[in-house]
N, C-alpha and C positions, 0 to 999 in steps of 0.2 A: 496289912498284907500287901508286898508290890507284884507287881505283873502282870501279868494279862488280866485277870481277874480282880484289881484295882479299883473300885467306883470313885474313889476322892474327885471331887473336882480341882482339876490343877490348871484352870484358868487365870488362875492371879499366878502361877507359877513358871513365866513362861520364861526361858533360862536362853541365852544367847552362849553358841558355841563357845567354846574355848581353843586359843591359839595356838596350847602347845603341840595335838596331836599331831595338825597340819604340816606346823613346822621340824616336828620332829619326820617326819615323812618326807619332808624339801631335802632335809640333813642326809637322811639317807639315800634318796634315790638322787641328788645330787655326788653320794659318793659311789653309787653304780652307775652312772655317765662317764664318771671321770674313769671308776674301773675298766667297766666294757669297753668303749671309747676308746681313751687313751692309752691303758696300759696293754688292752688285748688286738681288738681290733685293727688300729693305728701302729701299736706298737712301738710310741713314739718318750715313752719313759714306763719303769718300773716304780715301788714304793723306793728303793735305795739305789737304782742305778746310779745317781752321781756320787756315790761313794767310791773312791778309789777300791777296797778290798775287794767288793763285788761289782766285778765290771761284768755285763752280760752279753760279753764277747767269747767268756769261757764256760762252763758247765758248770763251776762251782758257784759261780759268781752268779749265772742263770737259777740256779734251783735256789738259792736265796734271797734272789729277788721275786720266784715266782711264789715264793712262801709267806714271802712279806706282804705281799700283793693277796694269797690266798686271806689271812690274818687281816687284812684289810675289807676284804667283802666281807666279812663274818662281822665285825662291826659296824657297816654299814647295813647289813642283813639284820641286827640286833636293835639299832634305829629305827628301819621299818616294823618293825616286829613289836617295838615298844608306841611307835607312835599308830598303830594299827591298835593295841589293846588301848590305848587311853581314849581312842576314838570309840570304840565300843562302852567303855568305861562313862564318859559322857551323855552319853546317845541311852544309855543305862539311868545315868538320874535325870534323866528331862529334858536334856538341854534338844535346841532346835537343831537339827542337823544343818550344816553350812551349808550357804547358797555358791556357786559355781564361783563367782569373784572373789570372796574370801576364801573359798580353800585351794582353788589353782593359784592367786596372789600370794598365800604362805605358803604354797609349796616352791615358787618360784623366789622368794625369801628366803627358804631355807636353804634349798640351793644354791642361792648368791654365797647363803651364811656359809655353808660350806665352802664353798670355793674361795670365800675370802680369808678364812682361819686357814684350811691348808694349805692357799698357794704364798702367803705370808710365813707361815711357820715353816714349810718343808721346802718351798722355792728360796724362798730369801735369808730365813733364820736358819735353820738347819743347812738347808742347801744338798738336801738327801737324794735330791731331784727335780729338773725342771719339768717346762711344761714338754720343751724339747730337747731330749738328750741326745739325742741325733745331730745335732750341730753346734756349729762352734761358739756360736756368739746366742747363748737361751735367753739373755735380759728380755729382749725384744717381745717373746713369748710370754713370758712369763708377766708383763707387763700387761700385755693385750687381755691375758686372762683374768687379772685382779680389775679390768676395765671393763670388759664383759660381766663379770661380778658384781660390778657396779651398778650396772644398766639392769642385769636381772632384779638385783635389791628395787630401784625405783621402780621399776615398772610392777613387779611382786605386791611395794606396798599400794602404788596406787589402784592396782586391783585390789587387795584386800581392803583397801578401803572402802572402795563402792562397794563391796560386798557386804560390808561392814556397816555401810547406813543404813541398807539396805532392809539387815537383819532388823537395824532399831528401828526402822519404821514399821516392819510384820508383826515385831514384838509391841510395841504400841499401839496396835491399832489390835489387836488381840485382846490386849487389855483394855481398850477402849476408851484410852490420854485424847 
């Protein structure tokens, strides 16, 4: 029987987080920064405004970027929404809940991870959108942003790493290595 009413001793069983939820959470709310942020707030590009078709100077051109844009949180929303139950999901068979290092460090990971697959694919390969559609010359932008990317990745993993020894040493000493 599991649950509250469980007597097993799960002492020898002492389970260290798992990575994906975290990161699956970095992915997401790294793509509501760039949403909120960038595309509403700022105002400073859509999902497709560098598309010639839909330029968001005109009404048609506006409601298909703000569509693309809405289609875009709904999967960043599905992100959260999936790295939310797999945290549960975890937390469900045993595992230790993450200490502050490792899971602000994946989340700041995942959010690098993000920023680096969409402003590569959509800034550079695609080219559906800079970071700045507002001016003439985006390289610049779009640059700083895969380098800010960069920096969140390092500093992400080097938190999650102390976070990470961290764990193995409670999980050790639990068991009594």
């Amino acid at each position: 029987m599991h649950g509250q009413f469980d007597t097993r001793d799960r002492s020898a069983a002492v389970r260290r987080p798992t990575v994906l939820p975290a990161l699956l959470l970095g992915l997401g709310f790294g793509g509501f920064i760039d949403g909120i942020v960038l595309h509403e707030i700022l105002q400073w590009h859509h999902m497709v405004s560098h598309v010639d078709d839909y330029p968001v100077d005109t009404l048609a051109g506006l409601e298909v970027n703000v569509l693309a844009d809405g289609i875009f949180h709904v999967a960043t929303w599905l992100l959260v929404w999936a790295g939310t139950i797999m945290m549960l999901i975890s937390w469900r068979q045993g595992r230790l809940a993450p200490n502050w290092s490792f899971h602000f460090g994946l989340l700041l990971m995942g959010w690098a991870i993000f920023n680096l697959v969409e402003g590569v694919i959509d800034h550079h390969i695609l080219q559906v959108h800079h970071v700045r559609d507002d001016l003439g010359a985006p390289l610049a932008w779009d640059l700083g942003f895969l380098l800010l990317s960069v920096v969140l990745l390092v500093a992400g993993w080097l938190l999650y790493r102390r976070g990470d020894r961290a764990l193995g040493a409670a999980a050790r000493a639990h068991r009594g290595d």
